[in-house]
N, C-alpha and C positions, 0 to 999 in steps of 0.2 A: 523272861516270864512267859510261859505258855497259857493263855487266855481263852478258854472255850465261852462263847456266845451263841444262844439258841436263838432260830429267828433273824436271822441277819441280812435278809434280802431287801428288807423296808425299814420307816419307821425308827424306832429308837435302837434295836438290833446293830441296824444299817450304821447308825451315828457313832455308837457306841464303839463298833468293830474299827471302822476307820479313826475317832479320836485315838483307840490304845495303839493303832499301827503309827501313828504319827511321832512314835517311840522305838527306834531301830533296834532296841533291847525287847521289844514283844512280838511275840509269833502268836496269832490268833487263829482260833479253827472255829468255823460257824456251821452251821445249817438252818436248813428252809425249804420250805416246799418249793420253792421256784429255785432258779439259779440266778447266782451272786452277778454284782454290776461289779463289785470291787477286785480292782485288779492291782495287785500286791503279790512279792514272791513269799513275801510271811505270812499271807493270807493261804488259808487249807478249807474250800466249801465243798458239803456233806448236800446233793439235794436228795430228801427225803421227806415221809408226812408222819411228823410224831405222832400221828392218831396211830398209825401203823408199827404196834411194840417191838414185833422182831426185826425191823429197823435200826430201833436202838440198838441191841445186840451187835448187830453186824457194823454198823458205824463203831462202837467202843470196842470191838475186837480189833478195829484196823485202825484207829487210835490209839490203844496200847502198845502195838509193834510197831508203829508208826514212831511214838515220841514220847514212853515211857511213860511220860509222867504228865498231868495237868493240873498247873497250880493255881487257876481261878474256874470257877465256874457262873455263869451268870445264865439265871435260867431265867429270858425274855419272854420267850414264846409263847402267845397267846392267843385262845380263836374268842371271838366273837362274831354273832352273825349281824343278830339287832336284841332289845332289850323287849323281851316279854314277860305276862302275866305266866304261871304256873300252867295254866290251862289250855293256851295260845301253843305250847311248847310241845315240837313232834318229840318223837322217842329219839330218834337219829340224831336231833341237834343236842337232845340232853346227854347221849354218850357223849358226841364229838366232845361236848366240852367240859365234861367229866374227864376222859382223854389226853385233849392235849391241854388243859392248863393246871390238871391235877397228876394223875395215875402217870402220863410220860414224866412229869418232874421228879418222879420218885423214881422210877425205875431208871432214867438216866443218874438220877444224884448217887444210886449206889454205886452202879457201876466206877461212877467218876472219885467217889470215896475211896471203893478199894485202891485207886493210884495213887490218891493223895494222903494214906495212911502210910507206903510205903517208902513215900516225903518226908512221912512226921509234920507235913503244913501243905494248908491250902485253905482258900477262902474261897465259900459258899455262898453267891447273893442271887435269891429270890427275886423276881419284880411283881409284886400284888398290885393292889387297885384299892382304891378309897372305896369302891364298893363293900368290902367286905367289914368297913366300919360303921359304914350310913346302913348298909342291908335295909335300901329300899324296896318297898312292894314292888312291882313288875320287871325286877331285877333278879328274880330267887333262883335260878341256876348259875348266871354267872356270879354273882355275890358269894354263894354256900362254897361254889369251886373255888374263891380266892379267900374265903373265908377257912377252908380246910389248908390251904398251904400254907397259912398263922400257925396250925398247930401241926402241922408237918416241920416247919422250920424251929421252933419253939421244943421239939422234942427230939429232933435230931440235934441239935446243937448242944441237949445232954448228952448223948451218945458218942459225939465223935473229938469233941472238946481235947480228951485226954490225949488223942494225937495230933494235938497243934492245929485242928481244923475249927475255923466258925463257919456259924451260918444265920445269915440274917437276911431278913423281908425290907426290901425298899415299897412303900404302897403311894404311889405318886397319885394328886390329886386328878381332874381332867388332865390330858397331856394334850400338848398342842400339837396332833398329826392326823391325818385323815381316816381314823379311823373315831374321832370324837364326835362325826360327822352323824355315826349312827344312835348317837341321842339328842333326841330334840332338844333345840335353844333355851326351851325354856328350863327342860330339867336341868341344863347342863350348867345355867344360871343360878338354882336353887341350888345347887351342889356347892358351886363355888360361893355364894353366898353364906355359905354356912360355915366355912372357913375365917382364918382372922385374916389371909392373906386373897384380898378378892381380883385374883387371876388363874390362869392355867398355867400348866407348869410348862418348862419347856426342857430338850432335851441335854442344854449342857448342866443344870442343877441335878439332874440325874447322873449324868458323869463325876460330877466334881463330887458328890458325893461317895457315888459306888471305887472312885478312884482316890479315896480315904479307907472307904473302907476293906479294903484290899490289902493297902500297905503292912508289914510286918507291925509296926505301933501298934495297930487296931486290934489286938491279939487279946487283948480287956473284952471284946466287946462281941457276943454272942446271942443268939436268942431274942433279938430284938428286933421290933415292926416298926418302922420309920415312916411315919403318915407325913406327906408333904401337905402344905397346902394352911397349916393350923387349924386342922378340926380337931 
């Protein structure tokens, strides 16, 4: 199984790449703005900055001749800087992350479509954020951007359905990695408060699930936002 993972340098990326290589049957291709720690000969790193669209292009042109085909897609990658008011917000941080955790996920998922129609299958998983459920006040860029890949995932998974492809949003609650770091304790309290299950998430419940729903079985199951956490 050929495994693309975006974001792979840190974080849940990081985890995610190395748990599917621990599988001599998976060849996994990542990228990242930095370069990879992970040293594996089934590992293939891409360093680039998805803010940067004709990037994408040239990485999925040397991916297609490369290995024809890719049969998952996990689209991690995400920026955040810190969590502001509307008003606090330069113009420049509100592209970046219009960018990369919107407008790159679309223009990579095509691309990565047109291979996986020529499959007739492939699995599509989204990684959103419990933000875009709670759509707190001093959160409304990053919230609205993981708010629009709901119905990004939700109407592509009309679309591509007929050729054996889903796509569906894993939105994990707080996740337990250093980047939780950039909201205060106490929101990050009231967040998980609000939940029925009162912790953070961590990164292998994210695995065990996205490695369900991957499998050939899951082929029912399309068009759906998976909020961890029980909000």
């Amino acid at each position: 199984m050929i495994i693309f993972i975006t974001g792979t340098s840190s974080g849940l990326g990081f985890y995610l790449a190395n748990k599917f290589l621990s599988s001599k049957n998976n060849i996994v291709i990542g990228c990242s703005r930095r370069s990879s720690k992970i040293k594996n000969k089934r590992y293939k790193h891409y360093r680039l900055d998805l803010e940067n669209l004709k990037n994408i292009m040239g990485m999925m042109n040397n991916i297609s001749k490369k290995y024809k085909k890719i049969d998952v897609l996990l689209n991690n990658a995400g920026y955040i800087n810190s969590f502001y008011p509307l008003l606090l917000m330069n113009e420049k941080d509100i592209l970046k992350i219009a960018k990369i955790n919107l407008v790159s996920v679309q223009i990579l998922t095509k691309e990565v479509v047109k291979l996986m129609m020529q499959s007739k299958h492939g699995r599509i998983i989204n990684v959103g954020s419990i933000s875009s459920k709670l759509l707190n006040g001093g959160d409304t860029i990053y919230s609205s951007s993981k708010l629009g890949l709901i119905g990004f995932t939700k109407s592509l998974s009309k679309e591509i359905f007929s050729y054996g492809i889903t796509c569906n949003c894993i939105c994990p609650t707080i996740l337990n990695t250093d980047k939780k770091n950039l909201i205060s304790s106490k929101i990050q309290k009231e967040i998980i408060n609000l939940g029925a299950i009162k912790k953070t998430n961590t990164n292998l419940e994210i695995f065990d699930l996205t490695k369900y729903l991957i499998k050939k079985s899951s082929h029912f199951i399309t068009g759906q936002i998976i909020y961890l956490g029980g909000h």
